[in-house]
N, C-alpha and C positions, 0 to 999 in steps of 0.2 A: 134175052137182052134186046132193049129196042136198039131202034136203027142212033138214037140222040147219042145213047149210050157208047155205041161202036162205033160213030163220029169221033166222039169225044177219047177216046179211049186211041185213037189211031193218029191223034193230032198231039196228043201228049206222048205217042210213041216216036213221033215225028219230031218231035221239039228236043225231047229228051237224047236220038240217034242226033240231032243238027248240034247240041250242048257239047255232046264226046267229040264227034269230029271236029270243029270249030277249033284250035289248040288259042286260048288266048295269050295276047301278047303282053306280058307284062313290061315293057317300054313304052307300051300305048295306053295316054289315058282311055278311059270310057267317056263316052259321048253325057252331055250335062244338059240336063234340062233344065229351065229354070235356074241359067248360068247366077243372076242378078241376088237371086233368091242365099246362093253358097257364099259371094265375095258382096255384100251390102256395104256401102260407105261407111267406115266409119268415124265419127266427130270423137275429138277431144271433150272433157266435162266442160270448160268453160268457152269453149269456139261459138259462135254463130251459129244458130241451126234455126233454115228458114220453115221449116216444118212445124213449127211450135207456134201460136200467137206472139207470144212475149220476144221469139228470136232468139232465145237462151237452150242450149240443150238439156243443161243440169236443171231438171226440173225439182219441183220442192217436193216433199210428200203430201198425198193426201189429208187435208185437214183431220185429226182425226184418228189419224190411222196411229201404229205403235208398230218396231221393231221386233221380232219375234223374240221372245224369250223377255220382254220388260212386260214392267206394271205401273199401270199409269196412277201417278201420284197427285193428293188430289189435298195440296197444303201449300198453304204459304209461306212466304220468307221469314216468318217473325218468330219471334221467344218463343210465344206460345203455345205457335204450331210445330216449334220442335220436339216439346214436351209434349205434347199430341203424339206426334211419330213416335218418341220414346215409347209410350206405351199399346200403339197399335203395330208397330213393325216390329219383325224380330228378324234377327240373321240366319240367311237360309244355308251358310254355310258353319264348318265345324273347325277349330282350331288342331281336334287331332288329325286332320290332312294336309299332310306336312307337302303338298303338290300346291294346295290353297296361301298357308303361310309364306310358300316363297314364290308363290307371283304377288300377294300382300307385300313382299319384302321389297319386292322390285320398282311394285307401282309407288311404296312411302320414298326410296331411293328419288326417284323421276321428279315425282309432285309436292312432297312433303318434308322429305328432309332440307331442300335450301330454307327453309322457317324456321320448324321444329328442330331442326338438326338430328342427326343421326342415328344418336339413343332417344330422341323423343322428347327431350331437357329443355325445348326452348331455343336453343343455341346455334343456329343455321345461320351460315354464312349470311344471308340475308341480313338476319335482324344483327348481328356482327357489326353490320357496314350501314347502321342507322333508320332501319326499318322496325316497326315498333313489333319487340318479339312479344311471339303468340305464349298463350300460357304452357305452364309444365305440362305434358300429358301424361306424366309417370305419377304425378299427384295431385290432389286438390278433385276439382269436379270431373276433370277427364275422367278421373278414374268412379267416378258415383255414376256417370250419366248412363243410360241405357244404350244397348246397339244402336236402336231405331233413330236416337236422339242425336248421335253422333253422326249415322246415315243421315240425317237431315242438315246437320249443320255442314258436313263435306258435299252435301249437291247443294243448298242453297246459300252457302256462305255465314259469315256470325261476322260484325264488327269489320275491323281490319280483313278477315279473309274473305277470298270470295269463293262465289259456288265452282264447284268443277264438274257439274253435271254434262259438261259438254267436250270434258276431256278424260272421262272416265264413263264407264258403263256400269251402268246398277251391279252388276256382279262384282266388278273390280271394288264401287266402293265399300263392296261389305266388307270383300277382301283386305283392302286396305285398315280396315275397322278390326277384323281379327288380328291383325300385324300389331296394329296398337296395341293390343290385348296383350299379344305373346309380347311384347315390350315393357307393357305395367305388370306382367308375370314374374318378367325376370326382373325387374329392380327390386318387388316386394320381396323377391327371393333373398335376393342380395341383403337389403336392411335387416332382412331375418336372422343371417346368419353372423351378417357383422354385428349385431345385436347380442346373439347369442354369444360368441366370441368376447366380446364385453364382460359377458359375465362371469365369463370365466375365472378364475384365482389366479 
């Protein structure tokens, strides 16, 4: 054993005998290095912060950049580029996760029902009280057009509505897109049988 060795070996015997005897005091904090570094100032999102050029602390994002878990879409507002979407997007989520369906249920509740109304019919307080009601979603094209097409007209708007890209997240609007689905499931259900009942004798 060299001498570095039995140095070193008799200073950790030493540190480790001063560790046990020492009893620490748990009413005393520990000594803080870098006090500044634990308790930093901190600014409200929209306060003054003179550390920025601009003076703002809520800074923007990086040009460019994207929220983790989105995909950057790459269409525009119009007709055509929703039938575009129709046919390059599809929904990444499944109507049998009935976890999906009822945050879907929640978000049409929040955003969709004062238009649409409730069952989906058009008939939202909204258009009630002389706002131009949006079409049926239980029939006609709602019910032809593709996820992707629908994903396009709820973030960039159609006519009269506008986009919610900015109060919804890509996941939610698919979600909301499957809620419509389980909405035109159950009416077609419903005509089915009231159909069939019909024909009865």
């Amino acid at each position: 054993m060299t001498r570095l060795n039995v140095f070193l070996l008799a200073v950790f015997l030493f540190l480790a005998g001063a560790n046990w005897l020492v009893e620490p005091d748990p009413a005393r904090p520990n000594y803080e290095y870098l006090p500044e570094m634990v308790r930093s100032p901190a600014y409200e999102s929209f306060s003054l912060n003179e550390h920025f050029p601009d003076g703002i602390t809520l800074q923007p994002p990086v040009p460019g950049t994207l929220a983790r878990g989105l995909t950057r879409l790459t269409y525009a507002g119009t007709a055509e580029e929703a039938v575009r979407a129709g046919r390059e997007l599809t929904n990444p989520f499944s109507l049998k996760d009935p976890r999906v369906v009822e945050r879907g249920a929640f978000l049409y509740s929040t955003y969709c029902m004062p238009c649409h109304g409730a069952g989906g019919a058009g008939d939202g307080p909204v258009a009630l009280r002389g706002y131009p009601a949006p079409p049926n979603l239980l029939t006609g094209k709602a019910t032809q057009y593709p996820d992707g097409q629908l994903f396009h007209i709820v973030s960039y708007g159609q006519k009269n509505m506008p986009g919610y890209a900015a109060q919804l997240t890509q996941a939610d609007r698919w979600k909301v897109i499957l809620y419509v689905r389980a909405l035109q499931q159950e009416a077609a259900q419903k005509a089915t049988t009231a159909a069939t009942e019909l024909k009865k004798p």
